[in-house]
N, C-alpha and C positions, 0 to 999 in steps of 0.2 A: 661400318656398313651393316654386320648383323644386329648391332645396337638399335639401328634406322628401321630397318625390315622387322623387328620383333616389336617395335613401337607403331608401326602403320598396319600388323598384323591385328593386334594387340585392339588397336583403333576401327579398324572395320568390326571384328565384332561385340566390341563397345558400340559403337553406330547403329548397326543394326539394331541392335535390341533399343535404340532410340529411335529409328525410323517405325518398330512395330509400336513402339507408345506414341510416336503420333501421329501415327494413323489412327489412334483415338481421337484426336484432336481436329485430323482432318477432316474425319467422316459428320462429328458432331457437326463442325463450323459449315459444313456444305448443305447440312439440313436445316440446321435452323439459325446461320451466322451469328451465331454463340461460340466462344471461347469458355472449355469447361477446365474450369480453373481448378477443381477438383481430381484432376488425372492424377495425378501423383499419388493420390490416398488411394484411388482405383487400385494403384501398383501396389505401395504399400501392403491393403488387407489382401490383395490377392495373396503374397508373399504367407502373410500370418496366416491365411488359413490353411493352405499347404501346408506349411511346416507343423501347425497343431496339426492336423487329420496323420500327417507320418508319424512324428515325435510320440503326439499322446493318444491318436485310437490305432496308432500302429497301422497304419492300412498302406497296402503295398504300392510307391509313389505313381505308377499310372492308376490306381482307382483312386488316391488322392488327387490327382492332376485332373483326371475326369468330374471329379465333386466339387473340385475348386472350381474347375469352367461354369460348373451349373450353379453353385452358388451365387458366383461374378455374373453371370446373366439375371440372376433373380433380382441380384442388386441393384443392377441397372434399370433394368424394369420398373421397382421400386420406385427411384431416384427419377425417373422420367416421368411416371404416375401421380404420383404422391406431392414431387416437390416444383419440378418445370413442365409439367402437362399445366397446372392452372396458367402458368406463367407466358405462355406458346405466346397471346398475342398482346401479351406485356412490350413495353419497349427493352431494347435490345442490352440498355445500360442494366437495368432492373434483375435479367437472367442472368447477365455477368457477374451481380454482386449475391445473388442469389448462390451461385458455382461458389463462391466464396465464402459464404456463410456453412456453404455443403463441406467445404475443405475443413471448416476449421470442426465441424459434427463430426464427423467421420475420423479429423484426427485424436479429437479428445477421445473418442471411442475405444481407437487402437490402445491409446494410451491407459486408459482405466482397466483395461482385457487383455492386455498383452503387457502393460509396462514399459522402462526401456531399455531391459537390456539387449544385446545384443546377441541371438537364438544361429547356430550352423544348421544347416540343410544335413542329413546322413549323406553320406556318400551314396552318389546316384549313378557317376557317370565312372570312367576306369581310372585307377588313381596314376598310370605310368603317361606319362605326356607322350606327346607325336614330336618322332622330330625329321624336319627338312633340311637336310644338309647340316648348317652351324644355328640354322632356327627352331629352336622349343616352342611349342603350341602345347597350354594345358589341355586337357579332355574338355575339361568342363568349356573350357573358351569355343573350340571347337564343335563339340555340338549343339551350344548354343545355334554358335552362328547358321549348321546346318538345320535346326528347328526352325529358327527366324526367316530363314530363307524360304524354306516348303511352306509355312505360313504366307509368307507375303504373295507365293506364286499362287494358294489355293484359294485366299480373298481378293488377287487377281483375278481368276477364269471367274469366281464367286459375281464379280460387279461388274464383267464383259457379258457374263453369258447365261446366271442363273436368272429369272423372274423377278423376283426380288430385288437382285443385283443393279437391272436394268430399270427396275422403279426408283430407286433409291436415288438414280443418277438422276433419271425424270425430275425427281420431285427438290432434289439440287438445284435443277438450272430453274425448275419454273414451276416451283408448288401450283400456282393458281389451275397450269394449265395439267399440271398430274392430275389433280382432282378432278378436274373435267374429266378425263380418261377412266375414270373411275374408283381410280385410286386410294389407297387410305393411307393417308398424313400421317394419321396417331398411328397406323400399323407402320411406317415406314420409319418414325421416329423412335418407336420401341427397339425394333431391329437396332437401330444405327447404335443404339445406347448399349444392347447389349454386346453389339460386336467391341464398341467402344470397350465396357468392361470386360471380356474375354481377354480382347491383347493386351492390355493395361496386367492384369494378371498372370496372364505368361509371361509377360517382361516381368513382372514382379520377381516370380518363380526362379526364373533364370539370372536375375539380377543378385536373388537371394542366398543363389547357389555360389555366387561370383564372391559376393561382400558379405555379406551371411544378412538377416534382417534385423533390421531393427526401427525404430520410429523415426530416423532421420531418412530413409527412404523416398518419403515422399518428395524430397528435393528433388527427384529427377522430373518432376511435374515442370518444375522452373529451369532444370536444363533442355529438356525437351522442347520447351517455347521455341527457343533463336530455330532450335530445327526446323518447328513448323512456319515459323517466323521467312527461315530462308529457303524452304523450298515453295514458301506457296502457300498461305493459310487454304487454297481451294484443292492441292495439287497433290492425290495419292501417291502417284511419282516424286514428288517435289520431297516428301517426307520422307522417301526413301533414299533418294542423293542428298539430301542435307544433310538424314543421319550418320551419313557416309563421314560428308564432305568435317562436320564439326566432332565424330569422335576422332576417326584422323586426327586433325588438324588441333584437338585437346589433347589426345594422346600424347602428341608431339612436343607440345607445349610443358605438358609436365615432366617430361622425359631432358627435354634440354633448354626450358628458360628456367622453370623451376627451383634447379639447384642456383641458379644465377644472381634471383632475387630475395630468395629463401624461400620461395612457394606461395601458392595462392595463385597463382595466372593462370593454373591453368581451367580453375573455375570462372574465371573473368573471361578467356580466352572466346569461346562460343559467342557472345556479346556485342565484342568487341568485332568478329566478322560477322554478323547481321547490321551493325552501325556502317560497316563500310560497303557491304552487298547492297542495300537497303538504298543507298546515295546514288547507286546507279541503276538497280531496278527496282523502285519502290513495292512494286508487288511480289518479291522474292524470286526465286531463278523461275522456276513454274508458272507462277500465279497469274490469272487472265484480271487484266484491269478494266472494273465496269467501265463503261459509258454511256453516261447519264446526256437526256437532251432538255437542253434548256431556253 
């Protein structure tokens, strides 16, 4: 049983920090139903440039956390400006392979500037674990998960209640009719992209702290998918229970089929429940399914 509980511990906040990457995902696909196939390098350089700003300008990890954020928004900015602003009323396959072509710029990049070996975070959080009865929780796991959490709660009130928040959702259900309102598209889209690259970079950070970094990071681009897959490509919430529901439920997987088969399932595992989720609610637990009149 402590085996069980240190694996579903373990799983939530693995999850989380999947729920906060794709809310990158969600927030994109609700603006401009685009899948930005490039999240995972999001993660990725966020990770690298934290760990250069500690390692080699020495700078104390919250004013390197603070410069990695503004970086990661300039980025995004960028990347919205430069590469899919021309592209806005391009067809929707066009931006998709677009994201694509961004994945692989951004990763040959890491790769010529960083290399690949595999770089540790200093010690940030306390090195003595918490422990609950017969269950050990690292620090680092731990406040992860209480970062990812104050996060998710403050780009909640963020999109219930600030100005912005409340356009952004506007121009979600019904660009034509935001604009009428007065609204600005290209300002709504820049925001969405930077909030995009912010959590994409926290997750990186915290991810980096977890695995240390390296250029194979970016895979969790492609585990994040089934998440956003199974909560809902529309469904801020959706993001947030699926990342639950598939670190869980991989945690799980590699803790007790793993040894079984000799491993590997448990990257397969996510996949495989989105193929059987998917069979009975095509639009993921969340997701509102158009209807179209014909």
């Amino acid at each position: 049983m402590t085996f069980f509980i240190q694996m579903v511990v373990t799983g939530i906040v693995v999850g989380s920090i999947y729920g906060l990457v794709a809310l990158g995902f969600v927030l994109i696909y609700r603006a401009s139903d685009v899948l930005n196939l490039a999240n995972g390098e999001f993660v990725m350089i966020g990770a690298y440039i934290a760990i250069t700003l500690i390692t080699v300008l020495k700078l104390p990890f919250i004013v390197a956390m603070l410069l990695t954020l503004v970086l990661s928004a300039v980025l995004g900015v960028v990347v919205e400006k430069v590469i899919l602003g021309p592209l806005r009323n391009a067809p929707t396959i066009s931006v998709i392979m677009a994201t694509i072509g961004l994945s692989s710029l951004l990763a040959g990049a890491v790769h010529m500037i960083w290399g690949h070996k595999t770089r540790q975070f200093p010690s940030v959080f306390p090195a003595e674990p918490y422990r609950f009865g017969e269950v050990v929780i690292q620090s680092v796991y731990l406040w992860s998960f209480v970062i990812v959490m104050a996060l998710l709660v403050v780009f909640s009130l963020f999109f219930k209640f600030s100005k912005m928040g409340i356009a952004m959702r506007a121009a979600a259900d019904d660009q034509q009719a935001a604009m009428s309102m007065g609204m600005s598209v290209k300002m709504i889209y820049a925001v969405t992209w930077i909030i995009a690259a912010v959590v994409a970079a926290v997750g990186g950070v915290l991810l980096g702290h977890i695995n240390g970094v390296n250029a194979n990071m970016s895979v969790i681009g492609l585990t994040v998918l089934p998440v956003v897959i199974l909560g809902g490509l529309d469904s801020v919430l959706g993001a947030i229970v699926g990342g639950f529901i598939i670190g869980i439920l991989q945690n799980l997987a590699g803790g007790y089929l793993d040894p079984l088969v000799g491993g590997g399932l448990k990257e397969v595992v996510p996949f495989i429940i989105v193929l059987l989720i998917l069979m009975i609610k095509p639009h993921g637990l969340f997701g509102k399914g158009g209807i179209e009149r014909v």
